[in-house]
N, C-alpha and C positions, 0 to 999 in steps of 0.2 A: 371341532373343539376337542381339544384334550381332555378327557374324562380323568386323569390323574389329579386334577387339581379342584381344590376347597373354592368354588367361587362364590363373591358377596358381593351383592352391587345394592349398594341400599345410597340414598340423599344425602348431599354433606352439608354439615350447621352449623350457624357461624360460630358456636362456641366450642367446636372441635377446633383449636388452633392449632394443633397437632400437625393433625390430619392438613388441614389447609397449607401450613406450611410446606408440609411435604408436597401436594396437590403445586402448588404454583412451581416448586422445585422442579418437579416433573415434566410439567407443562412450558417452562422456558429451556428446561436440557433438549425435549424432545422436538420443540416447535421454533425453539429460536430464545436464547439469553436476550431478556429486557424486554422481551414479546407483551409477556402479562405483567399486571400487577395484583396485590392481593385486593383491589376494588371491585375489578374485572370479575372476581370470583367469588366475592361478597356479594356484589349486584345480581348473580345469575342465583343465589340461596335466595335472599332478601325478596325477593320479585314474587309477585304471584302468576306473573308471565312468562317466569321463567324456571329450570331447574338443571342444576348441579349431581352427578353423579361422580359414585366413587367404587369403583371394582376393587375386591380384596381377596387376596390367595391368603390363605393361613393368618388371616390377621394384617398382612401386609398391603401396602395401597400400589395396587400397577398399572390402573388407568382413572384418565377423569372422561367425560362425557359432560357435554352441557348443550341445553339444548333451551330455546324460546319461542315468543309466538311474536311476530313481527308484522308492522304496518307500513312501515318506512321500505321500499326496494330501491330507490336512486343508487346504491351501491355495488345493484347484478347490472347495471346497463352496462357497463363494459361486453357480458355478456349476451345480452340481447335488447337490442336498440328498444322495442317495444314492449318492455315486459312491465312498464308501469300500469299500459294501458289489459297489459292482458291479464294482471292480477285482481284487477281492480274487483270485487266482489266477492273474493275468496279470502278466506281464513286460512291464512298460511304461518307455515314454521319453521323454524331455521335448528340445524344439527350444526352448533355453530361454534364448538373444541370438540376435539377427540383425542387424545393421548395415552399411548401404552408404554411401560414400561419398556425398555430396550431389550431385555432377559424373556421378555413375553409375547414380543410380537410376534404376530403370525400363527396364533395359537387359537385365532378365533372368540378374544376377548373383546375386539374393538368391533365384531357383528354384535356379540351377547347384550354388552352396554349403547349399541347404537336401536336395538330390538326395543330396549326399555327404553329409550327416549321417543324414540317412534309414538311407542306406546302411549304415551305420557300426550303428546301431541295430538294422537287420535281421539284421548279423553278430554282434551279439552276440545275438542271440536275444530280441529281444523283439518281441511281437505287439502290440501297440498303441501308438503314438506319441501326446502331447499339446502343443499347444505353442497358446501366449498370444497372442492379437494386439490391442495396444496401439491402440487407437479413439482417437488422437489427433488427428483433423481435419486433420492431414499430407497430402500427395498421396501419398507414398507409403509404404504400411503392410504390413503382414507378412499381413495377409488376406488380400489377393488372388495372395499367394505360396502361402498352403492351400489357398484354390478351385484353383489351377490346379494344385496337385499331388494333387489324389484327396481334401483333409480334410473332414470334413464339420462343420459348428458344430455345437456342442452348447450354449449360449446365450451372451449376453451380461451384463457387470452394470455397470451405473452405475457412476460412483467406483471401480472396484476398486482402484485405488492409492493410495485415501488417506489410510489407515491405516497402511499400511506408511512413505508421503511423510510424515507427522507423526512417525514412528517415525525414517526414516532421511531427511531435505530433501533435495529437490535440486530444478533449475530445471528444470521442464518446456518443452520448445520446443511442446509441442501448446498445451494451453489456458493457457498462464504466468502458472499460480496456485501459491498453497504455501499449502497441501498443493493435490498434483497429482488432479484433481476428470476425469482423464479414465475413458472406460471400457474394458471388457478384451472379447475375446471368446474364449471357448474353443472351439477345434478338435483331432479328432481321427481319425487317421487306422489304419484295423485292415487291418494287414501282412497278414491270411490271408485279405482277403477279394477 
């Protein structure tokens, strides 16, 4: 991490519209135009299951982090045929955006606000974390944000977003197709071990 910079990672609220504004701006440049909407981002404040992060250099916002605690998994069987059954009794949690500014990446922002969401999931008592990394050919992706915090892969799939991209478009800035033809890799990471 860059020790030159003023970092601020504090919770964002829905009467910051400011800030939100800027937050989904972010998060569809970074992740794909028409990806989120400002609901998407409301739901993860509003929730008590869930939370919204916001990094800030000098006042300014360069990344979001949002992270929940999840009961529904029908949506990793892509990657692992049995993981309804293997979940079943655990309190698990999904790192489920991550977005850095483009001027910031790789500077070790997207470890610092993935640290406090972690965090955040271990205070609420859950033992296993899961979170998505978008294989988009980018330099810089959310994978080498899981190797370096302790995740291990549990596989990859081709396409994973292209069902849902025919379902809900938006512009891919990885492979900039529609439907978005990139793939996902699942990581996870077990708090008790």
């Amino acid at each position: 991490m860059n020790s030159d910079y003023n970092i601020e990672i504090k919770e964002l609220h829905s009467q910051d519209t400011k800030i939100l504004e800027e937050a989904l701006i972010l998060m569809n440049r970074t992740q794909g135009d028409g990806l989120f909407n400002m609901n998407y981002l409301v739901s993860r404040i509003e929730r008590q299951d869930a939370l919204a992060l916001g990094a800030f250099v000098d006042g300014d916002l360069v990344s979001v982090g949002c992270a929940e605690m999840i009961t529904e998994f029908s949506y990793y069987v892509p990657f692992e045929e049995n993981i309804l059954e293997r979940l079943k009794g655990h309190k698990v949690g999904s790192l489920c955006t991550l977005c850095v500014r483009e001027d910031f990446q790789g500077k070790g922002i997207g470890q610092l606000i993935s640290k406090r969401r972690m965090d955040w999931l271990k205070n609420n008592k859950c033992n296993l974390i899961l979170g998505i990394s978008w294989l988009s050919g980018l330099s810089h992706t959310s994978d080498r944000v899981f190797n370096k915090l302790g995740f291990h892969l549990i596989s990859d799939v081709d396409e994973f977003f292209k069902e849902s991209a025919i379902k809900y478009p938006f512009n891919c800035p990885g492979c900039h197709t529609q439907p978005c033809k990139c793939s996902a890799a699942l990581y996870q990471y077990d708090i008790n071990n």
